[in-house]
Biotite code that builds the C-alpha atoms (Angstrom):
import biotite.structure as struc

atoms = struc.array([
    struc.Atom([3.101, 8.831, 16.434], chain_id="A", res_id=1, res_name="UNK", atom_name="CA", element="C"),
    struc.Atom([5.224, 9.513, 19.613], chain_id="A", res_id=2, res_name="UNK", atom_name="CA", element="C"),
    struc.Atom([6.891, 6.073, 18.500], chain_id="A", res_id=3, res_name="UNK", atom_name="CA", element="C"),
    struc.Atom([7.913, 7.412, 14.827], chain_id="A", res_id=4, res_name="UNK", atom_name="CA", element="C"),
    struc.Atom([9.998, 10.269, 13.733], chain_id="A", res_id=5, res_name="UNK", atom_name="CA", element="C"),
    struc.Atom([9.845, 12.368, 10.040], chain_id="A", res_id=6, res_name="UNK", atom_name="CA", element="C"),
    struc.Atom([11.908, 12.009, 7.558], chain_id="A", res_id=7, res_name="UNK", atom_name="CA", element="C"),
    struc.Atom([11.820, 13.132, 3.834], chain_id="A", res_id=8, res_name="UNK", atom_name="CA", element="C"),
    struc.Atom([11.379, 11.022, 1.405], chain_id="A", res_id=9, res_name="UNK", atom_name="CA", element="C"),
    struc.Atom([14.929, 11.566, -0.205], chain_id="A", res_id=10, res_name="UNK", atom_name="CA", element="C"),
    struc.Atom([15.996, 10.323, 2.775], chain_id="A", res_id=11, res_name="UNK", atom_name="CA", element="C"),
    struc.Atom([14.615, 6.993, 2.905], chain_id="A", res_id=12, res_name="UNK", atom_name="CA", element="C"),
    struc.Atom([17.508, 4.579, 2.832], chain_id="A", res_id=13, res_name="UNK", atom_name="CA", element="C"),
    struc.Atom([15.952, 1.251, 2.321], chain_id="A", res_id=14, res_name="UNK", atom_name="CA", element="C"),
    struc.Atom([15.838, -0.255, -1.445], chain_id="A", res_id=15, res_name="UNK", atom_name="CA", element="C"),
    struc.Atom([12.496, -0.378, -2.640], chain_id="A", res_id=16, res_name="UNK", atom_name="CA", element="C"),
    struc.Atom([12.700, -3.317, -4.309], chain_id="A", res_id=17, res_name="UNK", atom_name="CA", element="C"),
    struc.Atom([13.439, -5.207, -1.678], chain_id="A", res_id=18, res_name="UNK", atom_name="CA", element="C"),
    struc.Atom([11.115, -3.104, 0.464], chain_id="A", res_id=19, res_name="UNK", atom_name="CA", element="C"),
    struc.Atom([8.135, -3.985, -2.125], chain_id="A", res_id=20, res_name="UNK", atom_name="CA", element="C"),
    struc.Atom([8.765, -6.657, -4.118], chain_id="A", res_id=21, res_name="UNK", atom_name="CA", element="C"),
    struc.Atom([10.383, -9.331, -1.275], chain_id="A", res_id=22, res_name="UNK", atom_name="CA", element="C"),
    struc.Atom([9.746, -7.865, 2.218], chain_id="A", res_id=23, res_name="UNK", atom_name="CA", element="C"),
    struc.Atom([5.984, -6.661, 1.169], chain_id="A", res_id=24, res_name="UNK", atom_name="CA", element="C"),
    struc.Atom([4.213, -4.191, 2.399], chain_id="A", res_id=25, res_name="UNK", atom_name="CA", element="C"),
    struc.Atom([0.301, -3.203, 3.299], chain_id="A", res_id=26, res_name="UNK", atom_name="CA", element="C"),
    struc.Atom([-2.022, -0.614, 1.437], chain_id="A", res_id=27, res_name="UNK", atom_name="CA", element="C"),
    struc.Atom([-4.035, 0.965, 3.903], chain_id="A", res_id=28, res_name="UNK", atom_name="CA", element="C"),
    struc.Atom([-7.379, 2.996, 3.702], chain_id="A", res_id=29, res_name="UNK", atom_name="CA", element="C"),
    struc.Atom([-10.480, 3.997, 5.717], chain_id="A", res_id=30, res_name="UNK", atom_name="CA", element="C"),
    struc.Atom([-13.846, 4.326, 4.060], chain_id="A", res_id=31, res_name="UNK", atom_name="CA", element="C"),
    struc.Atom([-17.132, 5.344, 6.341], chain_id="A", res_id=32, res_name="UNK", atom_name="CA", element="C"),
    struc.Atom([-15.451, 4.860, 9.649], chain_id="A", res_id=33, res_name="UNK", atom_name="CA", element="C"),
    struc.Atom([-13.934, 1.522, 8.393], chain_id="A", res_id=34, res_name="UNK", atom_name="CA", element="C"),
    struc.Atom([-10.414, 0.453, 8.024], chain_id="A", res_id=35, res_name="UNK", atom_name="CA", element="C"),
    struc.Atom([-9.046, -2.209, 5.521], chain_id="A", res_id=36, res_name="UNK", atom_name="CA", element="C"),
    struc.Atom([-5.855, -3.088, 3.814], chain_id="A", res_id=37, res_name="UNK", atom_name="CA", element="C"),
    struc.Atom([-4.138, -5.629, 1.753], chain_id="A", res_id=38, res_name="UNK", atom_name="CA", element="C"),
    struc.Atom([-1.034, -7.459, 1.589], chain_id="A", res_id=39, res_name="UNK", atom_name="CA", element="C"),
    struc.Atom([0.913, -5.878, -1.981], chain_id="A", res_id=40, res_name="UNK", atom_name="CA", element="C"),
    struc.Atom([4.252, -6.451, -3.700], chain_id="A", res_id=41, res_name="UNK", atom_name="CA", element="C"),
    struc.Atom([3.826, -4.764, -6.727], chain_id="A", res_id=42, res_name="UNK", atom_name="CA", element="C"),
    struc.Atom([4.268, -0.333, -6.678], chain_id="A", res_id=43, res_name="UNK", atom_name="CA", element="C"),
    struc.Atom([7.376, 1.648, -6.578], chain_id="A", res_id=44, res_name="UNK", atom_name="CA", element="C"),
    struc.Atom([8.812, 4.764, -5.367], chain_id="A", res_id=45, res_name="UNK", atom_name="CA", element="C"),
    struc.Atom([9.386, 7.668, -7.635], chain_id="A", res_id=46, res_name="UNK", atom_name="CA", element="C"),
    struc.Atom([9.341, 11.258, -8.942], chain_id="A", res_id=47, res_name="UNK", atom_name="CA", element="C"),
    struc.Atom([6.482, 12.697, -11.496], chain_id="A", res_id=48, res_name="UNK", atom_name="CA", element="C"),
    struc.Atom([4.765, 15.880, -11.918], chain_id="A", res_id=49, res_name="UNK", atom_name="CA", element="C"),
    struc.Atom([7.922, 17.747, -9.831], chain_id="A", res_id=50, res_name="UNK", atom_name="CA", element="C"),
    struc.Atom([6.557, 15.820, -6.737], chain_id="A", res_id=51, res_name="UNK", atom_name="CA", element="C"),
    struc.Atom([8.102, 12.638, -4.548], chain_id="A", res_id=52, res_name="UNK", atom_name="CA", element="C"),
    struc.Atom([5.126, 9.480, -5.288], chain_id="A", res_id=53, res_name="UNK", atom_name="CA", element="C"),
    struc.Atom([4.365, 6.090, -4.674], chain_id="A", res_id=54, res_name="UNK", atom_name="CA", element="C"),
    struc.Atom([2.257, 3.833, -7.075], chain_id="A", res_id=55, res_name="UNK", atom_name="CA", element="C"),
    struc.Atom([0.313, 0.806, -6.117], chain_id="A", res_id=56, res_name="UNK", atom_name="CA", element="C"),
    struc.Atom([-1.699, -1.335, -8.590], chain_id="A", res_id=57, res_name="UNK", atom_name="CA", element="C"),
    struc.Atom([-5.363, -2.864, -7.177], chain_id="A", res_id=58, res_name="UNK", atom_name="CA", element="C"),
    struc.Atom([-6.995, -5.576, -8.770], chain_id="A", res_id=59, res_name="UNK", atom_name="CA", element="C"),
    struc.Atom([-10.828, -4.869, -9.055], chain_id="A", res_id=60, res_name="UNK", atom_name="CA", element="C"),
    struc.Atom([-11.845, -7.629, -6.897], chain_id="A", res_id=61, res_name="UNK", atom_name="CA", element="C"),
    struc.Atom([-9.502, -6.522, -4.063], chain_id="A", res_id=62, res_name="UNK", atom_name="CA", element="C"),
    struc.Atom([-11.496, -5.238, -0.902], chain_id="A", res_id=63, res_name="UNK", atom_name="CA", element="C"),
    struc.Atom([-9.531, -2.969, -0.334], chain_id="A", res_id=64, res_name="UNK", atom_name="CA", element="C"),
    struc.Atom([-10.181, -0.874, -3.792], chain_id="A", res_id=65, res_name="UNK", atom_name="CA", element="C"),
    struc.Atom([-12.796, 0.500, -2.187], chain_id="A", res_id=66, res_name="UNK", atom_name="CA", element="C"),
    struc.Atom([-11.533, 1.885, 0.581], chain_id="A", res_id=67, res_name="UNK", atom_name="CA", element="C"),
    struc.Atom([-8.417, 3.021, -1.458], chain_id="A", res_id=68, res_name="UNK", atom_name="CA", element="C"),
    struc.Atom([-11.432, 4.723, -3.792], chain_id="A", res_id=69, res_name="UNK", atom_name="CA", element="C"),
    struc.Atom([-13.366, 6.409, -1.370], chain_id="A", res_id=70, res_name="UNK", atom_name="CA", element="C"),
    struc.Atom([-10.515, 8.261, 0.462], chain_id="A", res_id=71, res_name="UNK", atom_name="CA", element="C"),
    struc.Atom([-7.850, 11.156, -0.339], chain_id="A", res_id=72, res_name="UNK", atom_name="CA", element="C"),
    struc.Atom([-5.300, 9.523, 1.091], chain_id="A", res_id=73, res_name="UNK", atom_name="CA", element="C"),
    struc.Atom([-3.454, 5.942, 2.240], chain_id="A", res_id=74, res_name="UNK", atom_name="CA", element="C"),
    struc.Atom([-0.918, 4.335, 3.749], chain_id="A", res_id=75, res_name="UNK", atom_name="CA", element="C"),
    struc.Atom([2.162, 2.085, 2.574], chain_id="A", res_id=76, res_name="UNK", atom_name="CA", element="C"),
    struc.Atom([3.232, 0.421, 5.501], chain_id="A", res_id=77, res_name="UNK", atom_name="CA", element="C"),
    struc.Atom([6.548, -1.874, 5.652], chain_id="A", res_id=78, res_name="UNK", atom_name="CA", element="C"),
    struc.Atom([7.416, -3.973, 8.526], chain_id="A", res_id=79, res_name="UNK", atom_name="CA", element="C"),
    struc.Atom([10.224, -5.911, 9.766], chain_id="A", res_id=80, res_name="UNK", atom_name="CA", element="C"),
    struc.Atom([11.025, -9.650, 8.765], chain_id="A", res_id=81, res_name="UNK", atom_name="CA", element="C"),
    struc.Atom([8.977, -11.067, 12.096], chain_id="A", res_id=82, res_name="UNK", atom_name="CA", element="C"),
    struc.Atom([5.427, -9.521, 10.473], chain_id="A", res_id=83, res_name="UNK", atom_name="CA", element="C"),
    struc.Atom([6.005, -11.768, 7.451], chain_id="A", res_id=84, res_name="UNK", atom_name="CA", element="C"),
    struc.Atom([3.240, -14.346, 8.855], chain_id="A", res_id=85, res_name="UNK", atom_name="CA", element="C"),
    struc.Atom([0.551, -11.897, 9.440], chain_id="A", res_id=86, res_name="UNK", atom_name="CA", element="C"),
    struc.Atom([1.371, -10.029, 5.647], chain_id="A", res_id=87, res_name="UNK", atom_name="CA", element="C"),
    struc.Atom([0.976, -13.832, 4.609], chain_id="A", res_id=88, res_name="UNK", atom_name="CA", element="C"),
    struc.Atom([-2.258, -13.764, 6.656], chain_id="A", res_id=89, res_name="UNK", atom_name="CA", element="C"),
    struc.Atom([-3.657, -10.155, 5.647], chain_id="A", res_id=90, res_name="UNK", atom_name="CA", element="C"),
    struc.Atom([-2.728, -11.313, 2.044], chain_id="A", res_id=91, res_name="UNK", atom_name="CA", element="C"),
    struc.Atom([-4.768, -14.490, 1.754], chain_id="A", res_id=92, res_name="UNK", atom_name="CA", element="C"),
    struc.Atom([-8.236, -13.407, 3.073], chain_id="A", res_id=93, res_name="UNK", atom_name="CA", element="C"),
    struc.Atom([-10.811, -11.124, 2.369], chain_id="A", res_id=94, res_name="UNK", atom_name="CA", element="C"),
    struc.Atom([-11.778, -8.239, 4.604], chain_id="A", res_id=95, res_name="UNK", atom_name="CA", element="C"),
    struc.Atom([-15.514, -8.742, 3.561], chain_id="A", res_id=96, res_name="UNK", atom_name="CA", element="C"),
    struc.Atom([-15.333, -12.736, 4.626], chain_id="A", res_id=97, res_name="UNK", atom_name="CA", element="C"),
    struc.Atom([-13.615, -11.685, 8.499], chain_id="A", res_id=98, res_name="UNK", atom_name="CA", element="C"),
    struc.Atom([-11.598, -8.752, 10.371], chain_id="A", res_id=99, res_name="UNK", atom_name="CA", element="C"),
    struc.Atom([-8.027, -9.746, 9.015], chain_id="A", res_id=100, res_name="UNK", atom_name="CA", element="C"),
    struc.Atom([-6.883, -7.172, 11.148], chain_id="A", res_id=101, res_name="UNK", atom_name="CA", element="C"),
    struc.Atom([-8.402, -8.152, 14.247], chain_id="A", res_id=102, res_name="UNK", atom_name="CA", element="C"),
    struc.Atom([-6.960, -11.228, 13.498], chain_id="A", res_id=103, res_name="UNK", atom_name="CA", element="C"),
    struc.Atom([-3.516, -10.308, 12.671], chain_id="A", res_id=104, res_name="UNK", atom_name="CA", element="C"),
    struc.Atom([-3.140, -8.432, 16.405], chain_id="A", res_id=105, res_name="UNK", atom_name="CA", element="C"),
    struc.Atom([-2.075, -5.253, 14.081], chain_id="A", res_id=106, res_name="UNK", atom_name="CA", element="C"),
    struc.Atom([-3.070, -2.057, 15.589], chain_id="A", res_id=107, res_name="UNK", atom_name="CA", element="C"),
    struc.Atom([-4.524, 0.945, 13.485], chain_id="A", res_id=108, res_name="UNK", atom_name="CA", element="C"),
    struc.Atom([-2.640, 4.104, 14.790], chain_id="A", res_id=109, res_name="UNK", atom_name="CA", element="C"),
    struc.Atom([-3.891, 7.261, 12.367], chain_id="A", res_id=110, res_name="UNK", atom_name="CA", element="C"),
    struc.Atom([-1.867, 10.158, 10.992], chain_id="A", res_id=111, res_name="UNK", atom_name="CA", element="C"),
    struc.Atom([-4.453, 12.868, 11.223], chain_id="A", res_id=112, res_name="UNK", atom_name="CA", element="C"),
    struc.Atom([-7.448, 10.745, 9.123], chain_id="A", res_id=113, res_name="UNK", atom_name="CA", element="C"),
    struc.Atom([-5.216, 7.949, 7.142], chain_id="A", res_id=114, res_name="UNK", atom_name="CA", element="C"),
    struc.Atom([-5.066, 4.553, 8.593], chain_id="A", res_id=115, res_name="UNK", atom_name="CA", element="C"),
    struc.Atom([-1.515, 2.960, 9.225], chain_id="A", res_id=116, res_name="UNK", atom_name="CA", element="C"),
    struc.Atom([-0.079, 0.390, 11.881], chain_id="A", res_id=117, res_name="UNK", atom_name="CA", element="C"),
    struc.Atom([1.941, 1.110, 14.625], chain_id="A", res_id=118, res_name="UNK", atom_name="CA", element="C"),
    struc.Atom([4.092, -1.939, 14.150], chain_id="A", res_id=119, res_name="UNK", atom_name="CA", element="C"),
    struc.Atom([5.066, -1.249, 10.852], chain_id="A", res_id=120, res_name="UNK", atom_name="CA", element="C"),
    struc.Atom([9.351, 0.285, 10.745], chain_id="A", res_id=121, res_name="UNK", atom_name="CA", element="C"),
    struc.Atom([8.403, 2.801, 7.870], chain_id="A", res_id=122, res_name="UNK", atom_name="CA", element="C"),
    struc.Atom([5.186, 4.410, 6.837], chain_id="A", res_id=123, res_name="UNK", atom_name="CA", element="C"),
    struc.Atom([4.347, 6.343, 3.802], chain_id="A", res_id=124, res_name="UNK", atom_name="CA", element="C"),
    struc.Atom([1.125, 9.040, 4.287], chain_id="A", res_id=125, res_name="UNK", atom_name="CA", element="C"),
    struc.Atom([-0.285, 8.706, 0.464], chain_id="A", res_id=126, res_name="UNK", atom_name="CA", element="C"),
    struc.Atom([-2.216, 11.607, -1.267], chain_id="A", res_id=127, res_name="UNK", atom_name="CA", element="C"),
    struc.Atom([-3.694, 10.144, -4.101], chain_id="A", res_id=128, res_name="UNK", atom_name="CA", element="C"),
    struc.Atom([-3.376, 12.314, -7.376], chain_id="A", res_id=129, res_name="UNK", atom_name="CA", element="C"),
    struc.Atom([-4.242, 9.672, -10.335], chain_id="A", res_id=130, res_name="UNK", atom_name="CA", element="C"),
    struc.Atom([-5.940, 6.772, -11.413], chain_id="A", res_id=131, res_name="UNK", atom_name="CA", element="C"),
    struc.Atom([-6.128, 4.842, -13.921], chain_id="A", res_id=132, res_name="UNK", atom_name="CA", element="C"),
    struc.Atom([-7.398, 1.220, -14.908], chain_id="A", res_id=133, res_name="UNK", atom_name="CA", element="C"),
    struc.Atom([-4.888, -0.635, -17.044], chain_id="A", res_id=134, res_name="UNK", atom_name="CA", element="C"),
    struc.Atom([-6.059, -1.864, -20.467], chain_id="A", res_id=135, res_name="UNK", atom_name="CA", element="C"),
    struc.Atom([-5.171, -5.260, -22.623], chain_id="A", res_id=136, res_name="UNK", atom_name="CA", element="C"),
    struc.Atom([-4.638, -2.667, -25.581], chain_id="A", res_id=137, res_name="UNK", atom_name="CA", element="C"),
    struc.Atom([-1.631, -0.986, -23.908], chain_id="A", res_id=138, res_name="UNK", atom_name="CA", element="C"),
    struc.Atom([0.197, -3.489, -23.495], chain_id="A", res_id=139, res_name="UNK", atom_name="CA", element="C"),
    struc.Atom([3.206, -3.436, -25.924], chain_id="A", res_id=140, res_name="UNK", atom_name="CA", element="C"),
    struc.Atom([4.253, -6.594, -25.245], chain_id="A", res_id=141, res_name="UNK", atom_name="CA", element="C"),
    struc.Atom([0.811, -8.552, -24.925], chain_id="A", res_id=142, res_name="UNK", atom_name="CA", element="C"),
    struc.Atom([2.254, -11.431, -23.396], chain_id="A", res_id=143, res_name="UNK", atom_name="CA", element="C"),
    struc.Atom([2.036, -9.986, -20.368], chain_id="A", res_id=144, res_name="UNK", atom_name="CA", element="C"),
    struc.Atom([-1.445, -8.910, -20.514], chain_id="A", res_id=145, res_name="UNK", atom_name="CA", element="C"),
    struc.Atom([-1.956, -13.110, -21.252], chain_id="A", res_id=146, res_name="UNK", atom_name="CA", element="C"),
    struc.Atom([0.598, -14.098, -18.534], chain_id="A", res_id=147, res_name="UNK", atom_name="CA", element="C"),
    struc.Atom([-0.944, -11.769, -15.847], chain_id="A", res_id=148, res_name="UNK", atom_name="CA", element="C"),
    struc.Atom([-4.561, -11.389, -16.712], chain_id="A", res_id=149, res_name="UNK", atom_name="CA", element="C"),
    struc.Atom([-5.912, -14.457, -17.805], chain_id="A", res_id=150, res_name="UNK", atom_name="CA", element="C"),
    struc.Atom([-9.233, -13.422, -16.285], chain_id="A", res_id=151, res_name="UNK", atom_name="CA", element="C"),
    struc.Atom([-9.102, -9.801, -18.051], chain_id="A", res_id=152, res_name="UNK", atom_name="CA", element="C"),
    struc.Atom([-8.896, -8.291, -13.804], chain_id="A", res_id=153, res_name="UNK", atom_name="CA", element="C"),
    struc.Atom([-6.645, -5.718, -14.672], chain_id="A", res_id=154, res_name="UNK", atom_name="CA", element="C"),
    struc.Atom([-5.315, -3.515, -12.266], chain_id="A", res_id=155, res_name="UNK", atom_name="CA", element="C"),
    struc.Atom([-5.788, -0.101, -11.186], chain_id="A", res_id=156, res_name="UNK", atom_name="CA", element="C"),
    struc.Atom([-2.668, 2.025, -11.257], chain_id="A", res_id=157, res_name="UNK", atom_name="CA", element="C"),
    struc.Atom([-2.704, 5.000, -8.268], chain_id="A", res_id=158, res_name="UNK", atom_name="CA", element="C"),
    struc.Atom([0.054, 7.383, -8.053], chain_id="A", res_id=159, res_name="UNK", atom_name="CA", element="C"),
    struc.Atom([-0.213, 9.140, -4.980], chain_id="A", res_id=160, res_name="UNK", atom_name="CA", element="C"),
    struc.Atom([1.882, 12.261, -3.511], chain_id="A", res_id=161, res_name="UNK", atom_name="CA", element="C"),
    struc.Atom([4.149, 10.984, -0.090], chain_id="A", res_id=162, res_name="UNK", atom_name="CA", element="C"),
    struc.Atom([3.123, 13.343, 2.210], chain_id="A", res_id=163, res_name="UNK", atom_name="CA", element="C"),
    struc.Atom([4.957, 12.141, 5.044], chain_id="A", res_id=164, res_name="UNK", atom_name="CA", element="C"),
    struc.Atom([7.293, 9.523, 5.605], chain_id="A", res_id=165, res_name="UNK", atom_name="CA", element="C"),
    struc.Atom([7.400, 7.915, 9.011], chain_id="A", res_id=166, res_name="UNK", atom_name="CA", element="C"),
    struc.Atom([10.175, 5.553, 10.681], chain_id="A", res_id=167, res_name="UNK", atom_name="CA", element="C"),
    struc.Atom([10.129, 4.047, 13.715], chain_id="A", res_id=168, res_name="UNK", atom_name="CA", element="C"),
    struc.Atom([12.699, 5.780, 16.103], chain_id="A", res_id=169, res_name="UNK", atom_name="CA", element="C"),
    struc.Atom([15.743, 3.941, 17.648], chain_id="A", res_id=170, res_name="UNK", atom_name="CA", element="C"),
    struc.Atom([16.021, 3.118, 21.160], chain_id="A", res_id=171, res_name="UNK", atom_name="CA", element="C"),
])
């Protein structure tokens, strides 16, 4: 962590829409002494319940789920243009099929027991407070539901409390 200062999170200057939706960024969670993650560009950045959150959404097929649901806590990890291969990488495989991260020469640094990378430029400790599995019958515009979840794999929704927000100092 020697490599990262604090910040809070009102003080995070990036857009999160680029952040999320175009630069990407990695969900992060440990789960009987294992670590996995996935590649996600769907969440924001907010304020509910008087406290400073994140939500992610996790398809029920995703690895990573588990791990997400057997912890308190995760990561939200966003890297520099240069890691945009090895997102692409972490992205297209399964952690049950290989060690993606093995693979993708990341390194797993820990913020007391949540899982993050020591690459990554900013890095969001997550407590989780909610979840929730979307449903076709909430949709009020259904055509989304159709467009998004042909195969009826809707997501989870977690809102999670930032505990700490990490960025890589300056030289």
């Amino acid at each position: 962590m020697s490599d990262y200062r604090e910040i809070k999170p009102e003080e995070i200057n990036e857009n999160p829409f680029k952040l999320i939706g175009t630069d990407w960024m990695l969900v992060t969670a440990e789960k009987e002494g294992k670590v996995n993650t996935m590649t996600a560009s769907w969440g924001g950045l907010g304020v509910i319940w008087a406290k400073n959150v994140a939500y992610v959404v996790l398809r029920p097929q995703r690895f990573t789920k588990e791990f997400v649901d057997a912890s308190a806590s995760f990561s939200l990890t966003f890297f520099d243009e240069s890691y945009k291969k090895e997102l692409g990488y972490i992205g297209s495989v399964s952690g049950r099929d290989e060690d993606k991260i093995g693979q993708s020469k990341l390194t797993v640094a820990y913020d007391d027991e949540t899982p993050y990378f020591s690459e990554a430029n900013l890095v969001l400790v997550c407590k989780k407070l909610y979840a929730q599995e979307l449903k076709a019958e909430n949709f009020i515009n259904p055509d989304l539901a159709g467009e998004f979840y042909p195969d009826c794999d809707y997501h989870t929704l977690y809102v999670a409390e930032i505990q700490k927000v990490l960025i890589k100092a300056q030289d």
